[in-house]
PAPAFI-648278 format. One record per residue (C-alpha): residue number from 1; residue in one letter; x, y, z. Coordinates in Angstrom, 2 decimals, m for minus. Layout:
BEGIN
<r num="NUM" residuo="A" px="X" py="Y" pz="Z"/>
...
This chain:
BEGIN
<r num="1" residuo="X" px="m7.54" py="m77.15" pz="67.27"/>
<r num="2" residuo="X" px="m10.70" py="m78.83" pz="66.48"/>
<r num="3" residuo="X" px="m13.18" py="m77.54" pz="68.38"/>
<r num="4" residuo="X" px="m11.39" py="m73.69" pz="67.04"/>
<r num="5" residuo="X" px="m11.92" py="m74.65" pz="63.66"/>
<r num="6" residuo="X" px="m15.72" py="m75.45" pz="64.58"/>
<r num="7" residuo="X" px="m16.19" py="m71.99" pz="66.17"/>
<r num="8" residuo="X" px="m15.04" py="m70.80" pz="63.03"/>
<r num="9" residuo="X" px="m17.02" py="m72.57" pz="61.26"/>
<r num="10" residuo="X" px="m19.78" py="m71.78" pz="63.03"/>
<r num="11" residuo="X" px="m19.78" py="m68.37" pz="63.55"/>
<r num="12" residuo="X" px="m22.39" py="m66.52" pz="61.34"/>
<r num="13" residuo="X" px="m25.25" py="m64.95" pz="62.48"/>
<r num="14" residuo="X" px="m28.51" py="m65.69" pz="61.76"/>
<r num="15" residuo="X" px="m31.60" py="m63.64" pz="61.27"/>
<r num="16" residuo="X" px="m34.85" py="m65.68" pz="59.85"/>
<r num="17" residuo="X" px="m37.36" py="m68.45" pz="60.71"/>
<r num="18" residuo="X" px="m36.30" py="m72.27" pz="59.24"/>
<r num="19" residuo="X" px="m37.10" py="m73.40" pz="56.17"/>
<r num="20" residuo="X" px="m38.48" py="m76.87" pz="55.03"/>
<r num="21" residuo="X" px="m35.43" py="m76.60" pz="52.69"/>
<r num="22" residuo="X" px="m33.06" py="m78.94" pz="53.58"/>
<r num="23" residuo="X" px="m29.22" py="m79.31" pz="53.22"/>
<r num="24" residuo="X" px="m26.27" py="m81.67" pz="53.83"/>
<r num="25" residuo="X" px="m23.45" py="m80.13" pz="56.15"/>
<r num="26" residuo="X" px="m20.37" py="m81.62" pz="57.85"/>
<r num="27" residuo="X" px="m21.94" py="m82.35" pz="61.05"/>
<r num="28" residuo="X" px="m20.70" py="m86.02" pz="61.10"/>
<r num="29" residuo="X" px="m20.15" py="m87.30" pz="64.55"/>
<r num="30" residuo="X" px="m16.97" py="m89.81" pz="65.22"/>
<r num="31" residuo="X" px="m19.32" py="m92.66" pz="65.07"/>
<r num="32" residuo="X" px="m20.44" py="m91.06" pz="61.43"/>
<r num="33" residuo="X" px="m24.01" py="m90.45" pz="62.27"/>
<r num="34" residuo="X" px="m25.04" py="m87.74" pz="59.71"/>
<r num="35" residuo="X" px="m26.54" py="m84.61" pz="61.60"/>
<r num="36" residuo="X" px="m29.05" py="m81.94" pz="58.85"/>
<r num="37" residuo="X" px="m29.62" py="m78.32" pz="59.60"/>
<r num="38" residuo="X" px="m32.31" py="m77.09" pz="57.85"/>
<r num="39" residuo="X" px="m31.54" py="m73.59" pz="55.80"/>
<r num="40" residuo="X" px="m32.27" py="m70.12" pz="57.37"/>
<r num="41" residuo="X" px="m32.88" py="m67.45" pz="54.98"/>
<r num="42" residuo="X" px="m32.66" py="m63.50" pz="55.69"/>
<r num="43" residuo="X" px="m35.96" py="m62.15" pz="54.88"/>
<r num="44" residuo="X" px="m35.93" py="m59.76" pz="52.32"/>
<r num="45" residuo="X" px="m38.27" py="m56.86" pz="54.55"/>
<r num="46" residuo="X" px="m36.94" py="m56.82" pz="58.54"/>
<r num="47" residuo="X" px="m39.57" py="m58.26" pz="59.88"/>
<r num="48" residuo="X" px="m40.64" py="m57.11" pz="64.24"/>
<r num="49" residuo="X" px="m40.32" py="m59.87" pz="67.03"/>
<r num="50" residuo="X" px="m38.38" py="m62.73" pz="65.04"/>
<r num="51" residuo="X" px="m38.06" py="m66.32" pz="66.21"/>
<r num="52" residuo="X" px="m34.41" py="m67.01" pz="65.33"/>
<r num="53" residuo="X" px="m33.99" py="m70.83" pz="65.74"/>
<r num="54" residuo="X" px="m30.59" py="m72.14" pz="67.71"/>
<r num="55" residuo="X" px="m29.93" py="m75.87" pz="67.54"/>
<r num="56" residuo="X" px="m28.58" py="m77.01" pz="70.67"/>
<r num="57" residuo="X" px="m26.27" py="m80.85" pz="70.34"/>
<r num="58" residuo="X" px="m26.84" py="m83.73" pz="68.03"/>
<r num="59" residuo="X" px="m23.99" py="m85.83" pz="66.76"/>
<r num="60" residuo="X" px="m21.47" py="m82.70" pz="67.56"/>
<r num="61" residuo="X" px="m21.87" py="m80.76" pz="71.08"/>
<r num="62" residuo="X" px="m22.51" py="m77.48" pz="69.63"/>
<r num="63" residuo="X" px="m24.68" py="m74.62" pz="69.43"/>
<r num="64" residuo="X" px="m25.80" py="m73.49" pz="65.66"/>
<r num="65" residuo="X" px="m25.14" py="m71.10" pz="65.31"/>
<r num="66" residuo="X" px="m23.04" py="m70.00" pz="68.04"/>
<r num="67" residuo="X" px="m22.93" py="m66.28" pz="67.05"/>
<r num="68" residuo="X" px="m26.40" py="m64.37" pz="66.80"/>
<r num="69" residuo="X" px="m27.29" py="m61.09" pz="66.39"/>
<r num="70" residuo="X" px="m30.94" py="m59.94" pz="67.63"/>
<r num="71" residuo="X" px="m33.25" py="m57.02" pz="68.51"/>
<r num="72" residuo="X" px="m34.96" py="m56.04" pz="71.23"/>
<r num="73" residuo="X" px="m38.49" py="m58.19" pz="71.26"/>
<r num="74" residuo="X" px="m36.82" py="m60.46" pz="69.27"/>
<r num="75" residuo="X" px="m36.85" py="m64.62" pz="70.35"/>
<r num="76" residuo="X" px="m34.24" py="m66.62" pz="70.16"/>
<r num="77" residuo="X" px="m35.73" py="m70.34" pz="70.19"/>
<r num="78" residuo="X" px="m33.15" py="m72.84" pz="71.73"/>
<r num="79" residuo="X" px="m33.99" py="m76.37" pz="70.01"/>
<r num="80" residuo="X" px="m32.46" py="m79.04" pz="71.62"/>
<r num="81" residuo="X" px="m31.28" py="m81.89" pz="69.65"/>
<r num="82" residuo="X" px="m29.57" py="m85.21" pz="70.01"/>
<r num="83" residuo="X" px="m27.95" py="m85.96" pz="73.72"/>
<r num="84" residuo="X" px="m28.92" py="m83.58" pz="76.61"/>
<r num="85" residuo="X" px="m28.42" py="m79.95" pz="77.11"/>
<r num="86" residuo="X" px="m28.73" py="m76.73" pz="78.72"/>
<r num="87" residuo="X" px="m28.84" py="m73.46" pz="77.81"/>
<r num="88" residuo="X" px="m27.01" py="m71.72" pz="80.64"/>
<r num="89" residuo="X" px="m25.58" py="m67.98" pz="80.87"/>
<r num="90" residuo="X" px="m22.01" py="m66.76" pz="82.30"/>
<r num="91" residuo="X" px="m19.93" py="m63.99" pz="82.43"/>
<r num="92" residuo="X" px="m17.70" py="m63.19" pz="79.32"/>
<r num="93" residuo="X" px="m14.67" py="m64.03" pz="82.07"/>
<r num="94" residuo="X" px="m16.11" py="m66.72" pz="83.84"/>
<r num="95" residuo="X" px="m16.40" py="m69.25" pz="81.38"/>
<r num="96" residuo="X" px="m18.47" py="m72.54" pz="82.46"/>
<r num="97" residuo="X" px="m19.92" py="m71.29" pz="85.62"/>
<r num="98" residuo="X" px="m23.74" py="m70.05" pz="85.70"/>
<r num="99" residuo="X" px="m23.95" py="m65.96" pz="86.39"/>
<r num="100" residuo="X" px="m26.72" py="m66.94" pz="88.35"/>
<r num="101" residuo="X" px="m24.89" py="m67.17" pz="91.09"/>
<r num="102" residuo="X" px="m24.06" py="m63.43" pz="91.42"/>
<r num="103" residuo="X" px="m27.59" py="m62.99" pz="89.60"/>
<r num="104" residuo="X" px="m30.30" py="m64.76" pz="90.26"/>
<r num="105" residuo="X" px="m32.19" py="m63.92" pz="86.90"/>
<r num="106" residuo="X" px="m29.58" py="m65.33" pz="85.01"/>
<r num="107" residuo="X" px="m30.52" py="m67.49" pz="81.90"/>
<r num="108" residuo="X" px="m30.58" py="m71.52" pz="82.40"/>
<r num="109" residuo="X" px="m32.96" py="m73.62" pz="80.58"/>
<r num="110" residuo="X" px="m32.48" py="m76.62" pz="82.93"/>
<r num="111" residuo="X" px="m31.55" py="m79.99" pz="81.30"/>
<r num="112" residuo="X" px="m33.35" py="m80.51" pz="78.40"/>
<r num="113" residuo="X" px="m33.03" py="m84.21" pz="76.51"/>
<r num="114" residuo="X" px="m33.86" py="m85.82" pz="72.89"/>
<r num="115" residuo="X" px="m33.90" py="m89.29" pz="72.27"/>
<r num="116" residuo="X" px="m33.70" py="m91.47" pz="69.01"/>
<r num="117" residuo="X" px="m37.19" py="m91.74" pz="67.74"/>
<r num="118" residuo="X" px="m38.74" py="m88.72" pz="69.78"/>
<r num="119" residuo="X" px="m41.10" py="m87.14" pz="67.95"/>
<r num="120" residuo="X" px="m41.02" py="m84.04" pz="69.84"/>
<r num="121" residuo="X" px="m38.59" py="m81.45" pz="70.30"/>
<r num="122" residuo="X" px="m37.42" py="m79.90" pz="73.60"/>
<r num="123" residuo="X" px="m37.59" py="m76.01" pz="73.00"/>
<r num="124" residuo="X" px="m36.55" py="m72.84" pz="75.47"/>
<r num="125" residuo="X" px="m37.75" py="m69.37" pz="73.95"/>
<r num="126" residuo="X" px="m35.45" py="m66.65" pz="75.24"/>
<r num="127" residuo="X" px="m37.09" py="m63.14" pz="74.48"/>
<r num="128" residuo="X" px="m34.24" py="m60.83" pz="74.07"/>
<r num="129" residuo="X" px="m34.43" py="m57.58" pz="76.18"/>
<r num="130" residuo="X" px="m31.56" py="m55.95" pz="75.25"/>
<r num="131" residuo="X" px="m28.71" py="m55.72" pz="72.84"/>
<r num="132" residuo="X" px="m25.80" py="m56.33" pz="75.19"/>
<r num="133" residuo="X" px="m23.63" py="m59.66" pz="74.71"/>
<r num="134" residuo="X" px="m24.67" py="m62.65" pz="76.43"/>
<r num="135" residuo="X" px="m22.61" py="m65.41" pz="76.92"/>
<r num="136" residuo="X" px="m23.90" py="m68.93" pz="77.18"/>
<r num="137" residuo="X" px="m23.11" py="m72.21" pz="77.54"/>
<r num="138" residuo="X" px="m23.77" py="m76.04" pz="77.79"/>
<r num="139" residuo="X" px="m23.39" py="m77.02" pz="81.97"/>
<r num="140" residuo="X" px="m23.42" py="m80.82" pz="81.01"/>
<r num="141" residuo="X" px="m20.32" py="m82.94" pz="81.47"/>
<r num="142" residuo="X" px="m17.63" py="m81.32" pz="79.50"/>
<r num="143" residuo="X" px="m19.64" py="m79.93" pz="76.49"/>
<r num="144" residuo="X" px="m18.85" py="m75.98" pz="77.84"/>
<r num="145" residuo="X" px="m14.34" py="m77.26" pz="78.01"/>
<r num="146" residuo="X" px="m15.11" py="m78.97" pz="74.46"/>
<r num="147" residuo="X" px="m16.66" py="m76.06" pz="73.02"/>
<r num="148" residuo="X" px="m20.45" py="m76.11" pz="73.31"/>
<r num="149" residuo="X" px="m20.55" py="m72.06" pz="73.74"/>
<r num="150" residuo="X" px="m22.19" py="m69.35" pz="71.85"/>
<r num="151" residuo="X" px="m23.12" py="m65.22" pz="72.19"/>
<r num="152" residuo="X" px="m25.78" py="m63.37" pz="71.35"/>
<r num="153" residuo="X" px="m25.30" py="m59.79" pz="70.48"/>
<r num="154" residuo="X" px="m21.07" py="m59.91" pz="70.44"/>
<r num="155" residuo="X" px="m19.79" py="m56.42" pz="69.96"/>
<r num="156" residuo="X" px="m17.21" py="m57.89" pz="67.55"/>
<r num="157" residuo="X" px="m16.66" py="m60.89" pz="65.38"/>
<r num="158" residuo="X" px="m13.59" py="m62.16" pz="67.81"/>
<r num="159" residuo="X" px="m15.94" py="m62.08" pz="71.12"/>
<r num="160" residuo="X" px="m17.55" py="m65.79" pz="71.08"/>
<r num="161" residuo="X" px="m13.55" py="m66.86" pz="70.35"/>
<r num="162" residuo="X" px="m12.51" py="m65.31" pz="72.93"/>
<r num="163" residuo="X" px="m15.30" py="m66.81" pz="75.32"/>
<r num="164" residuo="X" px="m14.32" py="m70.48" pz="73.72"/>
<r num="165" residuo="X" px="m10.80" py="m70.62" pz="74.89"/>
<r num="166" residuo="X" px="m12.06" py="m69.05" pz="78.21"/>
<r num="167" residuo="X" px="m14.41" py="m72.13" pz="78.92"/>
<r num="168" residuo="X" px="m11.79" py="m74.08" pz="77.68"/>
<r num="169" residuo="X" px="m9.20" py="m73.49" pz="80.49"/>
<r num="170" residuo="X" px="m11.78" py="m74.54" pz="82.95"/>
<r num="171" residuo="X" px="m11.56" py="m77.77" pz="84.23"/>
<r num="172" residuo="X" px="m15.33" py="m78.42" pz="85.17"/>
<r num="173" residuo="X" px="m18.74" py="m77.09" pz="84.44"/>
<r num="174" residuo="X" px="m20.78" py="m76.02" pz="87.25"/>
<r num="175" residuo="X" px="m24.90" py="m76.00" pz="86.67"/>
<r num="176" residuo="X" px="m27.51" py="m73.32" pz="87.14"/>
<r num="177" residuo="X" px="m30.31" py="m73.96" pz="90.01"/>
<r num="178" residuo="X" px="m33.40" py="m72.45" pz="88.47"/>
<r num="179" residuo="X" px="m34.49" py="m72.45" pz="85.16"/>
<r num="180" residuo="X" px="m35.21" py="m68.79" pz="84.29"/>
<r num="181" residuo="X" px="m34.81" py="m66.36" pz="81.75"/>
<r num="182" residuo="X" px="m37.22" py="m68.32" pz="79.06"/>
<r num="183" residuo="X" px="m40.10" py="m70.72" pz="78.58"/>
<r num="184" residuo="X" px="m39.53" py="m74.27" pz="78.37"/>
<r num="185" residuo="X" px="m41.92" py="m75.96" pz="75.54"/>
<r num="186" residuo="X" px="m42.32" py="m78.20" pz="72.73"/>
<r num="187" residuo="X" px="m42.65" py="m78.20" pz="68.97"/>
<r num="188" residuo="X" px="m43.54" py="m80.86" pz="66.58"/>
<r num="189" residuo="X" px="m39.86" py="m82.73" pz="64.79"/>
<r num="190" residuo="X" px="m41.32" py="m81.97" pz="61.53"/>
<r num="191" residuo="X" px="m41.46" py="m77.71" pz="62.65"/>
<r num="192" residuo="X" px="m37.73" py="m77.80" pz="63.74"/>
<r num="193" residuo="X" px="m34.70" py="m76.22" pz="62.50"/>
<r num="194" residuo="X" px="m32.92" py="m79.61" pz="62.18"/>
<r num="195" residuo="X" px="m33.05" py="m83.44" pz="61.05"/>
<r num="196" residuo="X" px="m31.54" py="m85.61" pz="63.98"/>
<r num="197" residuo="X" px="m28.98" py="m88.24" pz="63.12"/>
<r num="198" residuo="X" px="m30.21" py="m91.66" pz="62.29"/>
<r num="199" residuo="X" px="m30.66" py="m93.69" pz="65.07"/>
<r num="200" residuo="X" px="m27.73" py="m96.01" pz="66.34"/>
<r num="201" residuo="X" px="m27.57" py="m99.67" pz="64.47"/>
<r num="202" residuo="X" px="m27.92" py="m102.04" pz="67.57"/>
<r num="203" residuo="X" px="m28.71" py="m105.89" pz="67.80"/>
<r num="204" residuo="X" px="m27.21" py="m108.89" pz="68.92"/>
<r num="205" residuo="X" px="m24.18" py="m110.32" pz="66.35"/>
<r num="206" residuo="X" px="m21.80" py="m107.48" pz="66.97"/>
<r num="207" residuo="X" px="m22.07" py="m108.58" pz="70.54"/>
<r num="208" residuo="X" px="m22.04" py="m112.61" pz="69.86"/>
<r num="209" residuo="X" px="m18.98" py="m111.92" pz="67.61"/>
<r num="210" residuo="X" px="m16.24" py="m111.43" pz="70.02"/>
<r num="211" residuo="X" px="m17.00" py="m115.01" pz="71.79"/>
<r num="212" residuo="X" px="m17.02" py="m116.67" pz="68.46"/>
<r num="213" residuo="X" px="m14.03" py="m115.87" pz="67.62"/>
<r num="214" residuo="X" px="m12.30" py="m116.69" pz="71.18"/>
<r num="215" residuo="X" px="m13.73" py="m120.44" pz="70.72"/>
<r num="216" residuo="X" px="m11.02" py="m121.04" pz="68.02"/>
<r num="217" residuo="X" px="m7.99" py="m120.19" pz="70.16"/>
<r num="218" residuo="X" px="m9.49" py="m121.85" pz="73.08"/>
<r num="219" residuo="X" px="m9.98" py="m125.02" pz="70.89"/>
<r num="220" residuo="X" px="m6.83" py="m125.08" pz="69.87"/>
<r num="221" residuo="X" px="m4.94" py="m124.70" pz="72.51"/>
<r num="222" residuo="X" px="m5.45" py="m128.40" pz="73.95"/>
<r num="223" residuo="X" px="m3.86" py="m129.97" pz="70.51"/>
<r num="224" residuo="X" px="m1.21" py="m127.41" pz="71.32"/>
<r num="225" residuo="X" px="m0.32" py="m128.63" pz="74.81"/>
<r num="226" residuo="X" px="m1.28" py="m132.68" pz="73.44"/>
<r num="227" residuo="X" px="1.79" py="m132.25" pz="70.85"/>
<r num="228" residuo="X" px="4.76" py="m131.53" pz="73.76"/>
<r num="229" residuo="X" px="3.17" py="m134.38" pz="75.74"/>
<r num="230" residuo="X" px="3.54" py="m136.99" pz="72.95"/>
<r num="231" residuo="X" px="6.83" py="m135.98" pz="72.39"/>
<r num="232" residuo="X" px="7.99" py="m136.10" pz="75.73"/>
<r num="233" residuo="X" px="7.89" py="m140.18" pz="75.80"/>
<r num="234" residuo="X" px="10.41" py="m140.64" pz="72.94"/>
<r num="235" residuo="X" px="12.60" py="m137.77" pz="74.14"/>
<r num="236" residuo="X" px="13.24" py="m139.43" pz="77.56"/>
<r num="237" residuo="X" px="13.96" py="m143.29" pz="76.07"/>
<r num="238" residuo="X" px="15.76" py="m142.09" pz="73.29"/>
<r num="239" residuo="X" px="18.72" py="m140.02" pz="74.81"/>
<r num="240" residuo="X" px="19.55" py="m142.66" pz="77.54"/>
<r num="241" residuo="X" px="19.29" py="m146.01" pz="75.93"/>
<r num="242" residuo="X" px="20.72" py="m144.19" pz="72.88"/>
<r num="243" residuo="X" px="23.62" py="m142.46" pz="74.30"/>
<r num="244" residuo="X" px="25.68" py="m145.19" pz="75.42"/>
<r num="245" residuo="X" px="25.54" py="m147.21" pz="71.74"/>
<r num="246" residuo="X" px="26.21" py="m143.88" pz="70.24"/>
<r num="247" residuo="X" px="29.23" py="m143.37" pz="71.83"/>
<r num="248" residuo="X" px="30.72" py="m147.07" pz="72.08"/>
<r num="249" residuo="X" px="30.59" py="m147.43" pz="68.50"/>
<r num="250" residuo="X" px="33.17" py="m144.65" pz="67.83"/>
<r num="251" residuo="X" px="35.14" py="m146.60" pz="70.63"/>
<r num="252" residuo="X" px="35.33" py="m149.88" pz="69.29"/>
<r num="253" residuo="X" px="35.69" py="m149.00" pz="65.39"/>
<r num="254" residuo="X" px="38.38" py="m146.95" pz="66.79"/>
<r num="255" residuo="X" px="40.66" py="m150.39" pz="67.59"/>
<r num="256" residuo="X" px="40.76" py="m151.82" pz="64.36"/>
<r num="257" residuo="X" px="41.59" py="m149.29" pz="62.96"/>
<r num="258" residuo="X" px="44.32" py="m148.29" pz="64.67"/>
């Protein structure tokens, strides 16, 4: 249900070079590490041979967007974000598995990684040649079963849906062999379409913590053990020694009284 709201989400089209503008979305991952797209806007005048930026990962496995709509001459530049990711094409039926096994000029931009601190992004410029859909996907781990899908040129608003649940009935992702399709490059972080997510907090007391705290119990467990011993000594005079006073004076009060 998740991953079908975030198709919904995602699903806009978009037409126009990034902006230095920058704006807060929901792209929180489970650990909470904020992820920033930066805002596309339409141009005002259509403009001939666009670059229309695609984020690939961060925080989220995704692509944004995951629906675009292009023209003939047109580039659509794949930036690849936090983790690592491909850019890999498939059939609209055959979700998860590379088309380039039935065609070998089938899209797939090889594995392409960003770490924390890299100061360089990992592009792949796709030049679009026509306007029929194509229908990619992420062939690492399960990003393609989790959602990590997108199409360019859908002939209707339902298509890349359709494609998601698809890729999520497979049960494994299979990789392309070749990179073709596009140009693998580079572009400054400062030039991208997105701000990565902070860098993960790391350092030694988290993992010092856990023994710290076990010390305690193991400390405490001798006094623990101690106590039963101490008690032991009294328990086994007391009840024999004891026992036979504690029953003859009943016995003997008994006569007199009688």
């Amino acid at each position: 249900m998740l991953f079908i709201r975030l198709i919904a989400l995602l699903g806009a089209a978009v037409n126009a070079y990034p902006q230095v503008e920058v704006i807060h979305t929901d792209a929180v991952s489970r650990s909470g590490r904020r992820f920033v797209i930066r805002r596309n806007v339409v141009p005002k005048v259509k403009r001939a041979n666009q670059v229309i930026p695609v984020v690939v990962g961060g925080p989220q496995d995704t692509y944004v967007p995951n629906v675009v709509t292009a023209a003939v001459g047109d580039i659509v530049q794949f930036q690849f974000s936090n983790g690592n990711h491909t850019v890999t094409q498939s059939a609209a039926d055959q979700g998860c598995t590379p088309l380039q096994a039935t065609a070998p000029t089938a899209v797939h931009s090889g594995h392409i990684p960003f770490q924390d601190g890299q100061q360089e992004v990992g592009t792949f410029n796709l030049v679009v040649t026509n306007t029929e859909p194509m229908f990619l996907y992420c062939a690492t781990g399960p990003h393609c079963q989790e959602g990590q899908v997108m199409v360019i040129n859908p002939q209707n608003v339902n298509q890349v849906v359709d494609y998601a649940k698809v890729s999520q009935a497979t049960t494994q992702s299979t990789d392309g062999t070749t990179v073709v399709g596009g140009a693998v490059g580079q572009i400054a972080l400062g030039n991208a379409a997105f701000v990565p997510a902070p860098a993960e907090q790391g350092g030694g007391a988290p993992p010092g913590a856990p023994p710290a705290e076990a010390v305690p119990p193991a400390d405490a467990v001798p006094p623990a053990e101690a106590a039963p011993a101490e008690a032991a000594p009294p328990t086994e005079s007391s009840p024999l020694p004891g026992a036979a006073p504690a029953e003859a004076a009943p016995l003997a009060g008994a006569g007199p009284t009688a």
